[in-house]
C-alpha positions as CSV (number, residue, x, y, z in Angstrom):
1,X,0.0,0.0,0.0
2,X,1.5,3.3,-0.9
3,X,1.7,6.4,1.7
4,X,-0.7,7.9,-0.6
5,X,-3.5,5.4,-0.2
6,X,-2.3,4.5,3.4
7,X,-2.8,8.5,4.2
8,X,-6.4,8.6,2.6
9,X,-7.6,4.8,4.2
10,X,-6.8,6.3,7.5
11,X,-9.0,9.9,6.7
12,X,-11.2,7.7,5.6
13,X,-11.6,5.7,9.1
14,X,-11.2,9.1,11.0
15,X,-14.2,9.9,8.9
16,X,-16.1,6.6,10.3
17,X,-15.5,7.2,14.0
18,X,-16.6,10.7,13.6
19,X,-20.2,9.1,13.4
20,X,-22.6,12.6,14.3
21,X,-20.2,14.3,16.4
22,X,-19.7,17.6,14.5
23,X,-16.3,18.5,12.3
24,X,-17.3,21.5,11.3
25,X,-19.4,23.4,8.1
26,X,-17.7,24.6,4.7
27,X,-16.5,27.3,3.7
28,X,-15.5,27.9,-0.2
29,X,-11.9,28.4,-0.7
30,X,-10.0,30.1,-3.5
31,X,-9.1,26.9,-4.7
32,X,-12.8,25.6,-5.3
33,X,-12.2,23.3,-2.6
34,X,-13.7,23.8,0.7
35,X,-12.5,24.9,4.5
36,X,-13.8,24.0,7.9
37,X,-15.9,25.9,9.5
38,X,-18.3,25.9,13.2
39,X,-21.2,23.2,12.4
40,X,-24.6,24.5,12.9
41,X,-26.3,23.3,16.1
42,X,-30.3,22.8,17.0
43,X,-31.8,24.5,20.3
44,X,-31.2,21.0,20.9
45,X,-27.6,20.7,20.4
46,X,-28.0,18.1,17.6
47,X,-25.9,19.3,14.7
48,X,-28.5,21.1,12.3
49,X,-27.7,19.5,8.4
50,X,-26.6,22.4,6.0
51,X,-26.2,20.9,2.7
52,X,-28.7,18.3,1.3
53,X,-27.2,15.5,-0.9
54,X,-29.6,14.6,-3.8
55,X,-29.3,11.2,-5.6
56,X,-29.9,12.1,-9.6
57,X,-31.3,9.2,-11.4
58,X,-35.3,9.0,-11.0
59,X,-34.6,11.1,-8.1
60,X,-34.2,14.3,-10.0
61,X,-34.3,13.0,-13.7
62,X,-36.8,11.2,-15.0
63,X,-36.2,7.5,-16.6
64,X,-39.4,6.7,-17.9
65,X,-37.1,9.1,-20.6
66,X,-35.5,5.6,-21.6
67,X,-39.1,3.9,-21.8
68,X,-39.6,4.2,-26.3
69,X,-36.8,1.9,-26.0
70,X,-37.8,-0.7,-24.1
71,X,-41.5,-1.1,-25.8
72,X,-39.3,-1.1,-29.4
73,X,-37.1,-3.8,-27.9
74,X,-39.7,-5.6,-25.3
75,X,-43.2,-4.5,-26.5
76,X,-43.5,-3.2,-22.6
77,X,-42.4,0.5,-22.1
78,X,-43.1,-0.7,-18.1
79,X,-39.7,-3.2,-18.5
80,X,-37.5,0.2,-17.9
81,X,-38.5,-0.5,-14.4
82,X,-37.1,-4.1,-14.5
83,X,-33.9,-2.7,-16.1
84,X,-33.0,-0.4,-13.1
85,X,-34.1,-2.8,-10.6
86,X,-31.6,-5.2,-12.2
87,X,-29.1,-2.6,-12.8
88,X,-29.1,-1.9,-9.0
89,X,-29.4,-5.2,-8.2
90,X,-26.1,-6.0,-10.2
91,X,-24.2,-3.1,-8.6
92,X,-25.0,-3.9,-5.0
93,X,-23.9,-7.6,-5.7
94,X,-20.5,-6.5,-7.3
95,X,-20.0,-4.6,-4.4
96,X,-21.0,-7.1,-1.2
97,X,-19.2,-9.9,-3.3
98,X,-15.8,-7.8,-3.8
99,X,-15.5,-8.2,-7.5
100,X,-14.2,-5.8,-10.1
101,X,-15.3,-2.4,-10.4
102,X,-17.3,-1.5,-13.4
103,X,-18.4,2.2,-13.8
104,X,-22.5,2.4,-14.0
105,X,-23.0,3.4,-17.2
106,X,-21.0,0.3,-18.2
107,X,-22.9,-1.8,-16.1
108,X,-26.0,-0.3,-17.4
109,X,-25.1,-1.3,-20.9
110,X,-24.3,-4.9,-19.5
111,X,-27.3,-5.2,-17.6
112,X,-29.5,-4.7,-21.2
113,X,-27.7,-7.1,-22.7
114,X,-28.5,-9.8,-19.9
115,X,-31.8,-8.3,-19.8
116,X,-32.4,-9.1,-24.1
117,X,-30.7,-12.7,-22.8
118,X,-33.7,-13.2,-20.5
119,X,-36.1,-12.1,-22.6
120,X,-35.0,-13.5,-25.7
121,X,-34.3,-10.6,-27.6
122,X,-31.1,-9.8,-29.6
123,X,-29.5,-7.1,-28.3
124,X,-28.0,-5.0,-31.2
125,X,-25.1,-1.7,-30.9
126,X,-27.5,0.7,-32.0
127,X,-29.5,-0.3,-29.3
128,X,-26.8,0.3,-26.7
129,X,-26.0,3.8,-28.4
130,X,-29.5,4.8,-27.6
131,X,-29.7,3.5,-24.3
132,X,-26.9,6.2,-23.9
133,X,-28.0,8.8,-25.9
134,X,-31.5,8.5,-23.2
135,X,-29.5,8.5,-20.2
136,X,-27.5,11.6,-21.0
137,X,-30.7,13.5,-22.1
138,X,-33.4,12.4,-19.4
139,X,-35.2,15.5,-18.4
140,X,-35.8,16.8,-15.1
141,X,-39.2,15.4,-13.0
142,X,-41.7,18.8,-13.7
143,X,-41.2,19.6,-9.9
144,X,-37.8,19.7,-9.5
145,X,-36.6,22.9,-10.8
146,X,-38.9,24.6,-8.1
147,X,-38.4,22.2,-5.1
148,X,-34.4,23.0,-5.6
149,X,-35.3,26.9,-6.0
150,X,-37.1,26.8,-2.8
151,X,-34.0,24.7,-0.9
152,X,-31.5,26.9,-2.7
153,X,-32.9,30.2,-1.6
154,X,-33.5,29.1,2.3
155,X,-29.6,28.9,2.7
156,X,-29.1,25.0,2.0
157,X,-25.7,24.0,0.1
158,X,-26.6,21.6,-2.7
159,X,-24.7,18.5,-4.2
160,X,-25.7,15.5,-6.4
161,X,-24.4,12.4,-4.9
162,X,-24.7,9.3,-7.5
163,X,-23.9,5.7,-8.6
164,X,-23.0,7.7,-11.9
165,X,-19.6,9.1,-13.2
166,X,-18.9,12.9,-12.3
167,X,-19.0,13.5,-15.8
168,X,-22.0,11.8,-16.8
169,X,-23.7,13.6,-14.2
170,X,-22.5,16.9,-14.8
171,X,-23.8,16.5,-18.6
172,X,-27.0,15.2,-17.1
173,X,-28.1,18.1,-14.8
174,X,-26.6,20.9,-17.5
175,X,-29.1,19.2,-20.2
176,X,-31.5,19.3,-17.7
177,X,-30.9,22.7,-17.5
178,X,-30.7,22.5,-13.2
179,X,-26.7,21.9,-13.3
180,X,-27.0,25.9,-11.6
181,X,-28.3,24.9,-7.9
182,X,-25.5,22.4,-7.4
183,X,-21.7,23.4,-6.3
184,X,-20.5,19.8,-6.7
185,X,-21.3,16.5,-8.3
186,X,-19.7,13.6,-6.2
187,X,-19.4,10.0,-7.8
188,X,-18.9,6.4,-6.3
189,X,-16.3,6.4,-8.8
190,X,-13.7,7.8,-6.1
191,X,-14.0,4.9,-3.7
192,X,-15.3,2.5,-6.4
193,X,-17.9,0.8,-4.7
194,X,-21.5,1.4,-5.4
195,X,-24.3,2.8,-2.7
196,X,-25.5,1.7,-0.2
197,X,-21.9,0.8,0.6
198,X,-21.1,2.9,3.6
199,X,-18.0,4.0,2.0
200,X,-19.8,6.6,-0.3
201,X,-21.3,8.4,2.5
202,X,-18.6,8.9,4.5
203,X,-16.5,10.1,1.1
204,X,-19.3,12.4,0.6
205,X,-18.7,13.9,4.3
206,X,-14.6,13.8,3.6
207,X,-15.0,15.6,0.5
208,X,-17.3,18.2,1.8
209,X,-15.1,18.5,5.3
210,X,-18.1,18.1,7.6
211,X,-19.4,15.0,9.3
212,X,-22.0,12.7,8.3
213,X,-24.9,14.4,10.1
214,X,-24.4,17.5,8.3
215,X,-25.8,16.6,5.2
216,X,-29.1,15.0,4.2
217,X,-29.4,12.3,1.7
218,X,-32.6,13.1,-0.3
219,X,-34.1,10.0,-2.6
220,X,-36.6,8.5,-4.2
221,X,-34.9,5.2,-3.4
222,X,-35.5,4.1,0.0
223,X,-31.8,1.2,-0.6
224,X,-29.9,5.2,-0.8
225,X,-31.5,6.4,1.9
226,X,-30.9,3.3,4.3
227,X,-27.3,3.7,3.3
228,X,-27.0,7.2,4.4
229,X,-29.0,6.9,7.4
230,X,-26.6,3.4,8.5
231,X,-23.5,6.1,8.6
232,X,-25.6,9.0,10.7
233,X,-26.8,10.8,7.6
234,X,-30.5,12.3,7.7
235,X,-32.7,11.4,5.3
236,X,-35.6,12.8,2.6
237,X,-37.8,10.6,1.2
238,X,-39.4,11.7,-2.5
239,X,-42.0,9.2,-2.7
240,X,-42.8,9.7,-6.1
241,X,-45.2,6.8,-7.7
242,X,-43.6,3.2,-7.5
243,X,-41.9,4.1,-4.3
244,X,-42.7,4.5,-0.9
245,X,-41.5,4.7,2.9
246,X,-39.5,1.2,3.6
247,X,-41.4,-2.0,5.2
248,X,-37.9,-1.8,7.7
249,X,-39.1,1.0,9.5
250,X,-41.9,-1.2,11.0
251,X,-38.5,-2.6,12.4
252,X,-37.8,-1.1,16.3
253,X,-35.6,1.3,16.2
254,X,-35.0,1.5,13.0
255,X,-34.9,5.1,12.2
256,X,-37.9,7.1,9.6
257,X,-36.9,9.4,7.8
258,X,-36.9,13.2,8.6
259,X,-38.8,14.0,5.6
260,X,-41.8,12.0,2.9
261,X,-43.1,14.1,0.4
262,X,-44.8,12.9,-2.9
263,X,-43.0,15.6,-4.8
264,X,-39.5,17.4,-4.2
265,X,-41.7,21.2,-3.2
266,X,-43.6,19.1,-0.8
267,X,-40.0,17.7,0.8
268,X,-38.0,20.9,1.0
269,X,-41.2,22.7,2.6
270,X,-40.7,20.1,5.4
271,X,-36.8,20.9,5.2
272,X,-37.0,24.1,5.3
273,X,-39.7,24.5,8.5
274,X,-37.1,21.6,9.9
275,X,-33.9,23.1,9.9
276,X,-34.2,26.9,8.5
């Protein structure tokens, strides 16, 4: 193991042990990076979260973008459904099993092709190209371009923390045309392993220089929110249609989340009375 890796392991486990207790706010530096700075407490003295971590696919853009090409491949626009599911599903096994890293959009291309296996349809290269071509161009859900307006102006810090590359994501939100609200775009790319892995959440908090319960994972997947909330890390629900609050929280003492809202307005209202 090299200094270099030995150095950032142990930042890393620092990180970890930190749990809730408080290691400070941001500040932006010159250098784009960012500085520490007092965390914010509750009346309480429970650290107050100040920036609000937003997962970006189905979350903020919408996949049923990708649908014209399952019905053409399938006859069933619906199978998009099936594809993430198994495309999550994938990722969380290459993780818990230790295996190779693959980045997701590579994945996502490998999962279609076991999918057509399944299904017994020949999966062709002009069908992969458009599966890209839809990814990169999915549009934002119609409420979220006012939901991040209404979080943006109350004083929360926004990043987009994904199972996607930095770049893809980047590409995503500015042809979305919401790329604007957010100051960074973190990937699972820099600890290559893919969420709920506890790993991501704690990079998200090393990046940012603050500890995990100073930021809010916000979701439409309840599997990204569990992740977050297993390291300390609040939680918002969007429980937009197909999802919905997790049978585990019937579970004692297993935590809710802070926030469910059908729609992102709905969520950062509740934010926004919680912890503004």
């Amino acid at each position: 193991m090299t200094d270099d890796v030995r150095s950032s392991a142990l930042r890393r486990k620092l990180l970890a042990g930190l749990g809730a207790a408080a290691i400070g706010g941001v500040m932006a530096s010159a250098v784009g990076r960012a500085a520490p700075a007092p965390a914010q407490e509750s009346e309480r003295g429970a650290e107050v979260p100040t920036i609000l971590a937003f997962e970006v696919n189905d979350s903020l853009l919408d996949i049923r973008h990708l649908a014209p090409l399952f019905e053409r491949l399938f006859g069933d626009a619906k199978l998009v459904n099936e594809w993430y599911t198994q495309l999550i599903l994938h990722s969380e096994a290459i993780t818990l099993a230790g295996g190779p890293y693959v980045p997701f959009f590579n994945l996502s291309e490998a999962v279609l092709e076991w999918m057509g296996s399944s299904h017994g349809v020949s999966i062709q290269q002009a069908d992969i190209v458009e599966l890209g071509k839809r990814a990169a161009t999915m549009p934002a859900h119609s409420d979220v371009p006012v939901g991040l307006k209404q979080l943006k102006d109350a004083g929360f810090r926004l990043v987009t923390l994904s199972n996607s590359p930095q770049s893809v994501q980047i590409a995503q939100l500015g042809h979305a045309g919401i790329d604007g609200f957010f100051e960074r775009s973190l990937s699972v790319d820099l600890v290559r392993r893919f969420k709920p892995a506890p790993q991501v959440y704690h990079m998200a908090a090393e990046e940012l220089f603050v500890s995990t319960a100073a930021i809010c994972m916000v979701s439409t997947h309840v599997w990204d929110n569990l992740g977050a909330q297993n390291v300390g890390c609040p939680v918002a629900l969007i429980a937009r249609p197909g999802n919905a609050p997790s049978p585990a929280l019937a579970v004692p003492g297993w935590p809710a989340p802070a926030v469910v809202g059908p729609d992102l307005p709905s969520v950062a209202a509740q934010l926004i009375k919680l912890w503004r």
